[in-house]
LUMGUFI-849969 format. One record per residue: residue in one letter; z, y, x of N, C-alpha, C in turn. Coordinates in steps of 0.2 Angstrom, whole numbers, plus 5000, padded with zeros to 4 digits. Atoms other than C-alpha are relative to their C-alpha. Example, Ala and Ser with C-alpha at 12.3 -4.5 7.8 and 13.67 -1.06 7.14 Angstrom:
residues 2
a500049945004503949785062500050065004;s499949944996503649955068500350054996;
END
This chain:
residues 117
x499750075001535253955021500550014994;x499649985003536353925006500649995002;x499349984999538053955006500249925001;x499750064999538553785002499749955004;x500350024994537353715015500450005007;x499749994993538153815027500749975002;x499350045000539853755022500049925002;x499950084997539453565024499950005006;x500350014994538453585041500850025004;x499649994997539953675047500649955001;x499550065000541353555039499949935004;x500050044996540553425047499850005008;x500349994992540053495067500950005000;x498750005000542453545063500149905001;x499850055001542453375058499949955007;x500450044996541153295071500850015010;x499749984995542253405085500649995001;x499150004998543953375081500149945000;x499850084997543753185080499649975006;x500450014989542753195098500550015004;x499449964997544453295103500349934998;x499650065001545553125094499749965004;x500250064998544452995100500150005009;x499749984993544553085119500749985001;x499350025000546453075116500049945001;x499950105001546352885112499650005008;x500450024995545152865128500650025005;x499649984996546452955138500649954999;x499450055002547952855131499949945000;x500250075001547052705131500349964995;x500050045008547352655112499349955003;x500750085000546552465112500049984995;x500350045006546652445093499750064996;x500449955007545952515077500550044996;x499649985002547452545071500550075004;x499749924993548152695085499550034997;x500549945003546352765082500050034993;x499949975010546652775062500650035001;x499449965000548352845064499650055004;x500149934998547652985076499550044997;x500649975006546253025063500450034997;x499849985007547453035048500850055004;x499549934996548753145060499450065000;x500649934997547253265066500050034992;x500349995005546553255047500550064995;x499249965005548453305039500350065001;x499649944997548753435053499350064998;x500449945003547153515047500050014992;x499849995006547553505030500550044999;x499449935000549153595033499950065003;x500249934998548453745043499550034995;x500149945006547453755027500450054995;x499449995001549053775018500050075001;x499649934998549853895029499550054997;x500449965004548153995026500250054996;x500049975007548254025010500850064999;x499449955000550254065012500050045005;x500049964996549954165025499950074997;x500249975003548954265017500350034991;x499750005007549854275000500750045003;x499449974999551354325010499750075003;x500149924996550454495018499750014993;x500149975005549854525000500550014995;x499349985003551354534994500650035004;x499649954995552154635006500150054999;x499949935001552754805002499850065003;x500449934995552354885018499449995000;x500950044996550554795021499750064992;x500549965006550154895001500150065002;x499849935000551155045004499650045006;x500249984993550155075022499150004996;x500850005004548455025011500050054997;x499949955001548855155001500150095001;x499649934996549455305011499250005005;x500449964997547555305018499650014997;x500349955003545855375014499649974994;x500450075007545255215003500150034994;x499950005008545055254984500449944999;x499550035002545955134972499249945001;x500450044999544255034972499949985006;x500050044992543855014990500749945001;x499550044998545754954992500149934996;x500250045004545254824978499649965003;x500550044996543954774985500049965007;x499550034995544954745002500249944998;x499650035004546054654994499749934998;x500350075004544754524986499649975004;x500550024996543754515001500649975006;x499350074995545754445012500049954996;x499850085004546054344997499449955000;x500350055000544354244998499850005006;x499950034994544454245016500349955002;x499650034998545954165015499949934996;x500350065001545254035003499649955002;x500450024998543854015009500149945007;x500150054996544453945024500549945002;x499750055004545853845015499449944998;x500250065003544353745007499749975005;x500250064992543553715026500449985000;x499850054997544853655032500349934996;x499850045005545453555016499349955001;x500550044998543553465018500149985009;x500050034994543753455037500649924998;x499250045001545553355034499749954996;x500350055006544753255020499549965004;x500350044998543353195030500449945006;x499450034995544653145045500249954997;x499750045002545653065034499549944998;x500550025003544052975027500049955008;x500150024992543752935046500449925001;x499550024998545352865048500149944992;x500150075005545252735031499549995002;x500750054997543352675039500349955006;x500050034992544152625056500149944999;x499950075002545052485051499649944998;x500350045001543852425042499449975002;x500850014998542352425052500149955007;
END
């Protein structure tokens, strides 16, 4: 399958799940307009957008950490392998930046349709 196939199917089952988890909420709290439900969208949609965020600085902050290189360093890896670590955290950490930056975007998307429909 390709890669970006796999990326949308996924983005959207995240998507599909997390606004079945909001719309649960609302059924539970008994929101009776459209207006609760699109606020609970564009909350869900922002809070995924911001744990993509953190992500990235998560990861940025243990790549720049003196101990996390000095400890890479100090074992049996050449300078290549530990290179290659290195590229293979950093587009981990992207990569799952731009899921959840798509997941949040669809949300949000969610959450500008409700009103209107």
């Amino acid at each position: 399958m390709p890669r970006i196939l796999k990326l949308l199917l996924l983005t959207l089952a995240a998507a599909c799940a997390i606004g079945a988890i909001v719309a649960g909420i609302g059924w539970l709290a008994q929101w009776q307009s459209a207006t609760q439900f699109s606020n609970g969208f564009f909350f869900a949609g922002s809070a995924v957008i911001v744990l993509g965020v953190l992500s990235v600085m998560g990861g940025y902050k243990m790549r720049a950490d003196f101990g996390v290189l000095y400890s890479q360093s100090a074992g049996d890896m050449n300078a290549l392998k530990r290179s290659q670590r290195r590229i293979a955290d950093t587009l981990q950490a992207y990569s799952a930046s731009v899921l959840l930056f798509l997941v949040g975007a669809i949300l949000i998307g969610f959450a500008i349709l409700i009103p209107n429909l």
